[in-house]
N, C-alpha and C positions, 0 to 999 in steps of 0.2 A: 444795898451796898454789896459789892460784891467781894471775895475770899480776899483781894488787896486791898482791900478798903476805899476803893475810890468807884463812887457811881458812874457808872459811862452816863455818856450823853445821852439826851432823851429828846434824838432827830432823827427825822427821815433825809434830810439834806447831805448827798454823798460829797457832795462839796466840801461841806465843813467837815464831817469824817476823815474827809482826804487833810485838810488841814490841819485839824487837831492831831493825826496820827503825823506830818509833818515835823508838829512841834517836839512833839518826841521821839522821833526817827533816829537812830541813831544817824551823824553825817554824810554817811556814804549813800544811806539811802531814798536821806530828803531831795535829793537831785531828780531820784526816778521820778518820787510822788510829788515832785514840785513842775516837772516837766508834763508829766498828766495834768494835774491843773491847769497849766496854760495851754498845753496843746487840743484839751478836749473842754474847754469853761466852758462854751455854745451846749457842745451837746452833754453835759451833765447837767446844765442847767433845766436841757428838753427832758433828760429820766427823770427830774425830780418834777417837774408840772406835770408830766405824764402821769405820778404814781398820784399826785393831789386830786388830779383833775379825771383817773379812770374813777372813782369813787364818785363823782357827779355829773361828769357832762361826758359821752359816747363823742372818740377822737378818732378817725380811723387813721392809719398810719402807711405811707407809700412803702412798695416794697423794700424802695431803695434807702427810704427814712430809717425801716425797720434794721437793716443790715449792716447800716452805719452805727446805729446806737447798739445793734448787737456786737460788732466788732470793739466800741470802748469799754463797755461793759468786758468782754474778756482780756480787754487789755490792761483794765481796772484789776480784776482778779489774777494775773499772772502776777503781775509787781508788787500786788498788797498780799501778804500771805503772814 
């Protein structure tokens, strides 16, 4: 449990992160992280089988795959802080 007494989630899924932190967003900010979710579902959905699946099965990734999920990833990080 942590110092506010509520256990964070215990996922790897940036999707329901993105969610759950939705629901308690304050209003003005659930637009950004709701606008992520829909603008990027595809590819959050490819970083979370990416993180499942480097653990067992060898994926190589095209330059332009990797650039793309690099770009949501920091787009992820600029709006969630």
């Amino acid at each position: 449990m942590s110092a506010s007494g509520i256990d964070p989630p215990r996922t790897h899924s940036v999707r329901a992160l993105l969610e759950l932190l939705s629901d308690l967003a304050p209003e003005e900010e659930k637009t950004s992280i709701n606008r992520i979710l829909n603008t990027y579902l595809l590819e959050l959905g490819i970083l979370e089988d990416s993180y499942i699946t480097s653990r067992y099965v060898t994926r190589e990734f095209k330059n332009e795959e990797a650039q793309r999920l690099t770009t949501v990833v920091k787009e992820v990080m600029a709006n969630v802080r």
